[in-house]
C-alpha positions in Angstrom: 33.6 -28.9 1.3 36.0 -30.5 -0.4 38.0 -29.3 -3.2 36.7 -32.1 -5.6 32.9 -30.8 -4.8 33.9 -27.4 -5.2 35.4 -27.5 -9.1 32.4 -30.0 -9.7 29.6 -27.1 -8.8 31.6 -24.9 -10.6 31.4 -26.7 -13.8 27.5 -27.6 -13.1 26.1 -26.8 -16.9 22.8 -24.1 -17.5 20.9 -27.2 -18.6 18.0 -29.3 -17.0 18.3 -32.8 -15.5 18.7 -35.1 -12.6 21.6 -35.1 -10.2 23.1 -37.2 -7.6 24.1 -36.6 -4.0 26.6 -38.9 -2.8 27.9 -39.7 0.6 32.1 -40.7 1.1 31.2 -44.3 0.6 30.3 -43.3 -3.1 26.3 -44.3 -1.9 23.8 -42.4 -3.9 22.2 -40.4 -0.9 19.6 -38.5 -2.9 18.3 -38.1 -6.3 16.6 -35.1 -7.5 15.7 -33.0 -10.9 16.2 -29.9 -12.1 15.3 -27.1 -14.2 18.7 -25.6 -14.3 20.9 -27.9 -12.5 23.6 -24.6 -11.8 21.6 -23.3 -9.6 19.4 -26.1 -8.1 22.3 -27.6 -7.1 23.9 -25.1 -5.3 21.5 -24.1 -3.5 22.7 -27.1 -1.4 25.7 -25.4 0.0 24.1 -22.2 0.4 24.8 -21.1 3.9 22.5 -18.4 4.2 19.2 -20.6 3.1 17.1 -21.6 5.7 16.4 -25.3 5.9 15.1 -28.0 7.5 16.5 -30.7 10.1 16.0 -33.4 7.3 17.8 -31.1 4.5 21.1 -30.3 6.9 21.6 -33.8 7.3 21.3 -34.6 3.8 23.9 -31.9 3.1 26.3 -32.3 5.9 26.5 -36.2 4.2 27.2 -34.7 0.6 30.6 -35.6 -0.7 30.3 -35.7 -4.2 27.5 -34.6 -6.9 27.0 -36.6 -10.2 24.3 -35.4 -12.8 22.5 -36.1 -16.1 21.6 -33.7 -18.8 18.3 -34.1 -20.4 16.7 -31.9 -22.7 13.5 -31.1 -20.7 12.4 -30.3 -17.4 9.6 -32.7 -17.5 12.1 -34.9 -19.2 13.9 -34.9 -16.2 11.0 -35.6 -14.2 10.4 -38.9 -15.5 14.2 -39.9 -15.3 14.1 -39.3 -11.8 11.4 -41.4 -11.5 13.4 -44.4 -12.7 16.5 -43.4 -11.0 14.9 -43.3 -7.9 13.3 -46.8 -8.2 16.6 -48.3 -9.3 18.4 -46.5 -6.4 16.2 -46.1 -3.3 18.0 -43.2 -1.9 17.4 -43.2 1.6 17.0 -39.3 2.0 14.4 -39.1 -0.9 12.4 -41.1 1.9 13.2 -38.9 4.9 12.7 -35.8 2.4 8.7 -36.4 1.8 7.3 -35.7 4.6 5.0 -38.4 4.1 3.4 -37.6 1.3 2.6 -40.2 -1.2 4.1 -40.0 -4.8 2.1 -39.5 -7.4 0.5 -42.0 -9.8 -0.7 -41.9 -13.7 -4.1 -44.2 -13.7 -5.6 -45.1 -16.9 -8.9 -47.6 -16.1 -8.3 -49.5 -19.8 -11.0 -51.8 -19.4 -13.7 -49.7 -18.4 -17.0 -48.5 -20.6 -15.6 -45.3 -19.8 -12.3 -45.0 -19.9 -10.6 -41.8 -17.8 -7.3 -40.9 -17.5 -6.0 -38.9 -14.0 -3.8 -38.9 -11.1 -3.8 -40.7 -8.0 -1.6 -41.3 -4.8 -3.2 -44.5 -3.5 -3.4 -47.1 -6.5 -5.7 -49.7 -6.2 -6.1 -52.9 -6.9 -8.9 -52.3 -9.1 -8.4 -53.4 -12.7 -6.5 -50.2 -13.9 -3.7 -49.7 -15.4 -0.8 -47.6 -12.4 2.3 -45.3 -13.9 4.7 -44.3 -11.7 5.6 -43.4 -9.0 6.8 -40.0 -9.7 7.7 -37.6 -6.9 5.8 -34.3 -8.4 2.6 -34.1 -9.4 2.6 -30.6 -10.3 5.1 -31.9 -12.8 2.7 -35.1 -13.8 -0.3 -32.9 -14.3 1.4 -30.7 -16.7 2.6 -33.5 -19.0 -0.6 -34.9 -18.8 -2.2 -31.5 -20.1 -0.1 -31.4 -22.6 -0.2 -35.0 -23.7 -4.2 -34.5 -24.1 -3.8 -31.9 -26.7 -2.3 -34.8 -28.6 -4.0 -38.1 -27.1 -7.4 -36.5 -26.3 -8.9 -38.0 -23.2 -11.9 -38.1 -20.7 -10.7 -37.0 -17.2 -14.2 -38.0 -15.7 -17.8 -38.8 -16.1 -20.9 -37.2 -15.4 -24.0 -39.0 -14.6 -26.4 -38.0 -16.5 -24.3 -36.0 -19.0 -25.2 -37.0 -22.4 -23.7 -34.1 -24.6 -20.1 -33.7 -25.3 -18.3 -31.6 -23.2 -16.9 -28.3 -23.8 -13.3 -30.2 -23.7 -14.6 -32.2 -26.8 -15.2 -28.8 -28.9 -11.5 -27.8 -27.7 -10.4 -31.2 -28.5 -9.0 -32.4 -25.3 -11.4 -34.9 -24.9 -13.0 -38.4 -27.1 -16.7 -37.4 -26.8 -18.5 -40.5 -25.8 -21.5 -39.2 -24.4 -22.2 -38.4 -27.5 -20.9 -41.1 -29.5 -18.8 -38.9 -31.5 -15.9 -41.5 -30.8 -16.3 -45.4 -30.7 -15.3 -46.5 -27.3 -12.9 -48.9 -30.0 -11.0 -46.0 -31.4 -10.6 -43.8 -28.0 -9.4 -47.1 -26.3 -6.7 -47.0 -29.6 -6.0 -43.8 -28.7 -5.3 -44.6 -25.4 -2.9 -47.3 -25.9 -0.7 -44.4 -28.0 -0.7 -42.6 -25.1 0.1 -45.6 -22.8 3.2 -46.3 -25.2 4.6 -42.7 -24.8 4.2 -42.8 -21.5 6.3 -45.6 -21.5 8.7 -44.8 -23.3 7.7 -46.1 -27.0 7.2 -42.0 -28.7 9.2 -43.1 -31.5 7.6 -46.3 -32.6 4.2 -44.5 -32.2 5.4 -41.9 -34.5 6.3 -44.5 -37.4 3.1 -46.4 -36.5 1.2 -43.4 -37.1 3.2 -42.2 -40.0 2.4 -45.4 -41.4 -1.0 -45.5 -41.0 -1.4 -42.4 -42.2 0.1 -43.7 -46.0 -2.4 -46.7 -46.1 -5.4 -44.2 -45.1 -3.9 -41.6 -47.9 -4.2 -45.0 -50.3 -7.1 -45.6 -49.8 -8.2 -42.2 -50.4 -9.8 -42.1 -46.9 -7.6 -38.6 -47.1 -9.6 -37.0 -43.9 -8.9 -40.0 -41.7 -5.3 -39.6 -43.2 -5.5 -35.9 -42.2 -6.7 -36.4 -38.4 -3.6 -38.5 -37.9 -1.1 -36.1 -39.5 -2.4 -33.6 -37.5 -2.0 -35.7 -34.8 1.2 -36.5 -36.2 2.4 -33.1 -36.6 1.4 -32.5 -32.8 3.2 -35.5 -31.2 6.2 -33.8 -32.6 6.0 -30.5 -31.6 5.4 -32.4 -28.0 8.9 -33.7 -28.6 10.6 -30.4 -28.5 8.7 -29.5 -25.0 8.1 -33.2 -22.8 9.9 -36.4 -23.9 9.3 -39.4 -21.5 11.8 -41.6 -23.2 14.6 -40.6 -21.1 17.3 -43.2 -22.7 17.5 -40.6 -25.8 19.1 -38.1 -23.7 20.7 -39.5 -21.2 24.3 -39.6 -20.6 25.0 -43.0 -20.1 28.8 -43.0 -19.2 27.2 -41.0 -16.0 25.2 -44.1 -14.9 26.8 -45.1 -11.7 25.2 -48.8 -12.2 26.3 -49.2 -15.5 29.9 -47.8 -14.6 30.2 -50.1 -12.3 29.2 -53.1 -14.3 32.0 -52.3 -16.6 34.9 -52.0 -14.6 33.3 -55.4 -12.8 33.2 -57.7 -15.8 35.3 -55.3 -17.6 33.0 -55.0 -20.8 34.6 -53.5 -23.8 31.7 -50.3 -24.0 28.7 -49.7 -22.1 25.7 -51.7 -22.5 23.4 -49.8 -24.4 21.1 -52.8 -24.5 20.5 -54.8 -21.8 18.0 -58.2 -22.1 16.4 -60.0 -19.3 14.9 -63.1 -19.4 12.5 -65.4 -17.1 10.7 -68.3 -17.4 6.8 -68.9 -15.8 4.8 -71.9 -15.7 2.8 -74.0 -13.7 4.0 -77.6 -13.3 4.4 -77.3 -17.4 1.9 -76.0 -18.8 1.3 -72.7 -20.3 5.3 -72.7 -20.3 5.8 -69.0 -21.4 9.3 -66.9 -21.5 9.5 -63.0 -21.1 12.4 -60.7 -22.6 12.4 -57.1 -21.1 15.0 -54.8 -22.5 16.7 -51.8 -20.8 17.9 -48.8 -22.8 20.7 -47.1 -21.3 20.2 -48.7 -18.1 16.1 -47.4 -19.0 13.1 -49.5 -18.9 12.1 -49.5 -22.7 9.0 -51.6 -22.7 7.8 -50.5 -26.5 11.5 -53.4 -27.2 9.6 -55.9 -24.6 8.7 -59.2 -26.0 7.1 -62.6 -24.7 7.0 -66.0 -26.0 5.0 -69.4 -25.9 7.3 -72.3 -25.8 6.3 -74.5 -28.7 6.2 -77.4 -26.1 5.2 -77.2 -22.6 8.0 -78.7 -20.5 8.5 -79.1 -16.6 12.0 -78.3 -17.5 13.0 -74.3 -16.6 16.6 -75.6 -19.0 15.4 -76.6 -21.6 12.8 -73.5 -21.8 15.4 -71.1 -21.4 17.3 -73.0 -24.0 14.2 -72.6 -26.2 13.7 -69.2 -26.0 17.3 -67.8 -26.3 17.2 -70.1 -29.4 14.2 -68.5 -31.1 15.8 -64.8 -29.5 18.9 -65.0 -31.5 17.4 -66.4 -34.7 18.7 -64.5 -37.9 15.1 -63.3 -38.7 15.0 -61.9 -34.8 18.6 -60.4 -34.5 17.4 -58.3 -38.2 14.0 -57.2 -36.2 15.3 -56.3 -32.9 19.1 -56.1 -33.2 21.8 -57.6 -30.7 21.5 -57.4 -27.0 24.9 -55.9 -25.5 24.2 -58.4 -22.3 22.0 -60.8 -21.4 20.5 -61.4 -17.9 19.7 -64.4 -16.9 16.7 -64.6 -14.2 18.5 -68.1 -12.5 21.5 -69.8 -11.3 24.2 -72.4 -12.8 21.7 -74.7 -15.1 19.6 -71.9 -16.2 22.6 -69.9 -17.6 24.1 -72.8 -19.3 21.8 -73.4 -21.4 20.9 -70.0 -22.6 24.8 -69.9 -23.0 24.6 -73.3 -25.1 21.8 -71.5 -27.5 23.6 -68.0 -27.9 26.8 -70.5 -28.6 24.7 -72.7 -31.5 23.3 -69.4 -32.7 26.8 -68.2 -33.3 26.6 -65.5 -31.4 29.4 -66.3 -29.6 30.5 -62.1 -28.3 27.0 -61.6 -26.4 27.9 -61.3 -22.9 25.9 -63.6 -20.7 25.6 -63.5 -16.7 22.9 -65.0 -14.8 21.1 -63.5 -11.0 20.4 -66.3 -8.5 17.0 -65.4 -6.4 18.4 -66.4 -2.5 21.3 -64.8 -2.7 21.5 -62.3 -5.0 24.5 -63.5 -6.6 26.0 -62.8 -10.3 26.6 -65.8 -11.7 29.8 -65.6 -14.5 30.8 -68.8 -16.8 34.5 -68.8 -16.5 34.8 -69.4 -19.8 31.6 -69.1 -21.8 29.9 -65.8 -20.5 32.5 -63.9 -22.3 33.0 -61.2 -19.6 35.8 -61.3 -17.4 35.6 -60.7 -13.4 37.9 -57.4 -12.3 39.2 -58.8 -8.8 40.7 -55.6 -7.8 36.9 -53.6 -8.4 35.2 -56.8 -7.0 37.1 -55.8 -3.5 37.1 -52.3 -4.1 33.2 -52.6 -4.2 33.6 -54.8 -1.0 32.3 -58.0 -2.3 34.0 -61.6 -2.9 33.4 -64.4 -4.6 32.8 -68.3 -4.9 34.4 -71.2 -7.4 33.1 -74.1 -8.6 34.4 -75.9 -11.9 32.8 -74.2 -14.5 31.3 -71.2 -12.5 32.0 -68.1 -10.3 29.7 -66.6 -8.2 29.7 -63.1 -7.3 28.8 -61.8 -4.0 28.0 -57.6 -4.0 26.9 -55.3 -1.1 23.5 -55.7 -1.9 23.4 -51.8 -1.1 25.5 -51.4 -4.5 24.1 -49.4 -7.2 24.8 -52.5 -9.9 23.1 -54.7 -7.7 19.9 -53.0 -7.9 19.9 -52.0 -11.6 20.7 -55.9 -11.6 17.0 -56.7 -9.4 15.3 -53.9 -11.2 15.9 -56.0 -14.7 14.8 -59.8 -13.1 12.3 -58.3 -11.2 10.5 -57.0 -14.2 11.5 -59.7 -16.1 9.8 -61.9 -13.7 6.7 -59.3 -13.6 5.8 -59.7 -17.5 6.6 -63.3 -17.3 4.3 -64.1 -14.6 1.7 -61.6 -16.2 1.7 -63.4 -19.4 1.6 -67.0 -18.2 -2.0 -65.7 -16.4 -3.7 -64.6 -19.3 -2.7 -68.0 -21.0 -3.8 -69.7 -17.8 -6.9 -68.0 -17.8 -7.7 -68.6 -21.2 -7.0 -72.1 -20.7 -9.4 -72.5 -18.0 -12.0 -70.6 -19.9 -12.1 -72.4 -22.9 -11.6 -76.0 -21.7 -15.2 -75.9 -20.4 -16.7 -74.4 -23.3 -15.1 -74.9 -26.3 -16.0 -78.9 -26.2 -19.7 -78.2 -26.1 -21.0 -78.5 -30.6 -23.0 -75.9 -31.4 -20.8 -73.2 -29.2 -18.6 -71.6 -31.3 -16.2 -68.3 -30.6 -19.0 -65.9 -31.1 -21.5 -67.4 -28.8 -18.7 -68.0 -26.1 -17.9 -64.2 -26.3 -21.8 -63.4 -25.4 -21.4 -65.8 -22.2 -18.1 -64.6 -21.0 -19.2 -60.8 -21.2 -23.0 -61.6 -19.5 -21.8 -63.5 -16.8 -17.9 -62.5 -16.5 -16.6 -66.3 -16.3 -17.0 -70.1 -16.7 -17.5 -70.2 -13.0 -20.8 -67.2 -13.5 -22.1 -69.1 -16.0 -22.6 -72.1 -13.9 -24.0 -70.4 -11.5 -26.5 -68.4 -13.8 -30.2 -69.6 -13.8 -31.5 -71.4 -17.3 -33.6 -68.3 -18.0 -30.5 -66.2 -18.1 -28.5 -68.5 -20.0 -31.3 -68.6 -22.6 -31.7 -65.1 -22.7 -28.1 -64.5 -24.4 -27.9 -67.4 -26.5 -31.6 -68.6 -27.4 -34.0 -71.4 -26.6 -32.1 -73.8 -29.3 -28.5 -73.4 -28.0 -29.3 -73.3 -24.2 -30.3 -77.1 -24.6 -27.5 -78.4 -25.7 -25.2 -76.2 -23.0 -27.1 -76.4 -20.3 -26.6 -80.5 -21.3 -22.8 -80.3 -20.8 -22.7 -77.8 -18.3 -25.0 -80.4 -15.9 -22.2 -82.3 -14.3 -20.0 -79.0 -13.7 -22.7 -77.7 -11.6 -23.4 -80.8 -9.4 -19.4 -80.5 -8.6 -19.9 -76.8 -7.9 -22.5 -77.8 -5.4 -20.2 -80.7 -3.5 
């Protein structure tokens, strides 16, 4: 062991969080949590501890140990979570034994919405969470989470009285109707955004709907959601999922590294990705995810609708780092401290040519190109600067062309995939959004030309028969039965020719 390691365990603080194996390379090996890093950690290098063939490997590679202080145990949970993802430390997959992680499923959409955990998610319709490596560690935040967010874990047949979780208020009470599938779904979508990250911005929500109930002298409305309130705070003090309030960021290794490359000024607390989804111009839409301490935040996530669609990914971006860094925007959301650019050479000029007529002149800006996973750097509009001496510390080189440089990384290199983790999931809610819109497009172009069929009767059709395409196939009788006698003449007039095309 060396004598770095050694002074490093030895100022190891009595605090829980997430540490870092790493091997001589400076490769993150393994990431793991802790209640009290002191002695988790150290059990490492005790020689007396039996272990595994898997676990002596791991620790005959440890060189070095980095860690994280968090203010929970289950805080630290969910920060190894992302950690991991970002990372991929090879030994936290030799280290499973082939378990699955665990998942957080939450079917949204259902009549009967239930909330529990899973290791195989499906492609079902529900919304996934995770992964996360315990789920001893899941279940418990979940049980507490439910004393604040009450929710339905299952559902009987049959059952048609509350259950005994209702009376203890752990759960909505549908069976019985003492909650409106409406407000438990509102519920839920509280509990979705803690989960995720967004605790605070549910608190002022709530605080502020609170006032307006208190107004309007509803004042026991106002009272369930200050109790409610009053419990999502005491939560604070025992699980917090929105690990960028605690972390240390000067001990992310990605973010280190991406200042000494570009040789920012301070770390980027703020970090904005952008992507650009359409399909051969229309429904052009743009996605902006934001990273918090190098931290998913996706309660800051925004999307947009380009006010014209345009088979023109440049003049999109252009559009949407325009409307971005409008004065009315920068007051809502603040500055990015960089901007990431899902796209090569043309893509980050002109999101460089809107920041620049914006006057925002200091916001760094470098762009990923897909095939080869290089950083793209204006040489003299991006307004970071390329370290040459880290650039071949880290191993890497790069290319030159007028304007340009293009940085080639290890892809192995922790900045690399903090770097994919932020396009990826730029690309994610992009391509997410541009569906709906799609979808909706599709939906209405059929039905929204027929008279007589307005939003209100289209809403009756789409929930009978699911789609446009099950309402062609429906029988007259069933189309009659949801709107009437009257209304089915004229629709099953224009729907005619669509069902003659089905049939060729």
């Amino acid at each position: 062991m060396s004598q770095l390691l050694t002074d490093k365990l030895k100022s190891l603080p009595d605090r829980p969080g997430v540490y870092f194996h790493k091997d001589k390379t400076g490769q993150i090996i393994y990431v793991g949590k802790a209640a009290v890093l002191r002695n988790r950690v150290r059990q490492y290098f005790q020689q007396s501890r039996n272990r595994d063939a898997k676990t002596e490997a791991l620790v005959s590679e440890i060189d070095d140990v980095d860690w994280m202080v968090v203010d929970s145990e289950l805080d630290a949970l969910f920060l190894e979570a992302e950690m991991i993802r970002r990372y991929m430390p090879r030994y936290n997959i030799l280290l499973r034994d082939d378990k699955s992680m665990t998942y957080i499923r939450i079917d949204y959409d259902s009549n009967f919405p239930t909330v529990t955990t899973t290791r195989r998610p499906l492609d079902d319709g529900a919304k996934y969470f995770g992964p996360y490596l315990s789920s001893y560690g899941v279940n418990q935040a979940l049980k507490l989470l439910r004393r604040v967010f009450p929710f339905a874990i299952k559902q009987t047949p049959g059952q048609k009285r509350a259950t005994l979780h209702y009376h203890l208020g752990l759960d909505p009470g549908l069976e019985e109707g003492r909650t409106s599938l409406e407000d438990y779904r509102a519920n839920l979508r509280k509990l979705i955004s803690v989960i995720q990250g967004g605790r605070q911005t549910i608190a002022k929500d709530m605080e502020k709907e609170m006032k307006n109930l208190a107004k309007l002298s509803q004042f026991e409305e106002a009272a369930k959601i200050r109790n409610q309130l009053f419990a999502l705070q005491r939560l604070s003090k025992q699980v917090i999922f929105s690990d960028k309030e605690f972390m240390e960021i000067s001990k992310d290794h990605a973010l280190n590294e991406l200042v000494e490359l570009l040789e920012l000024v301070d770390f980027p607390k703020r970090i904005e990705g952008y992507d650009i989804s359409h399909m051969q111009g229309t429904d052009v839409v743009a996605s902006m995810v934001v990273f918090t301490n190098g931290v998913s935040n996706k309660g800051e996530y925004r999307k947009f609708k380009t006010k014209i669609d345009h088979n023109n990914d440049f003049y999109n971006m252009n559009e949407t780092i325009k409307r971005r860094l409008s004065e009315k925007n920068r007051k809502s959301w603040g500055v990015p401290s960089l901007v990431l650019i899902d796209g090569g050479k043309g893509q980050l000029d002109a999101a460089i040519q809107a920041r620049n007529n914006a006057g925002c002149l200091k916001i760094p800006f470098i762009g990923l190109a897909k095939r080869e996973e290089q950083i793209v750097i204006h040489k003299t509009l991006s307004n970071v600067r390329l370290s040459l001496d880290y650039l071949h510390k880290m191993g890497g080189f790069y290319e030159e062309t007028d304007d340009f440089l293009l940085v080639n990384i290890p892809h192995s290199a922790n900045l690399v995939k903090l770097l994919q983790r932020i396009r990826d999931e730029s690309h994610r809610f992009a391509v997410s959004y541009h569906s709906v819109l799609k979808g909706k497009r599709q939906t209405s172009s059929l039905l929204d030309e027929i008279p007589t069929i307005g939003p209100a009767t289209r809403k009756k059709l789409l929930k009978a028969f699911g789609s446009v395409r099950g309402i062609l196939m429906a029988t007259d009788q069933e189309i009659a039965s949801v709107v009437g006698d009257r209304k089915s003449v004229v629709l099953l007039k224009y729907l005619q020719s669509e069902r003659q095309r089905l049939k060729k």
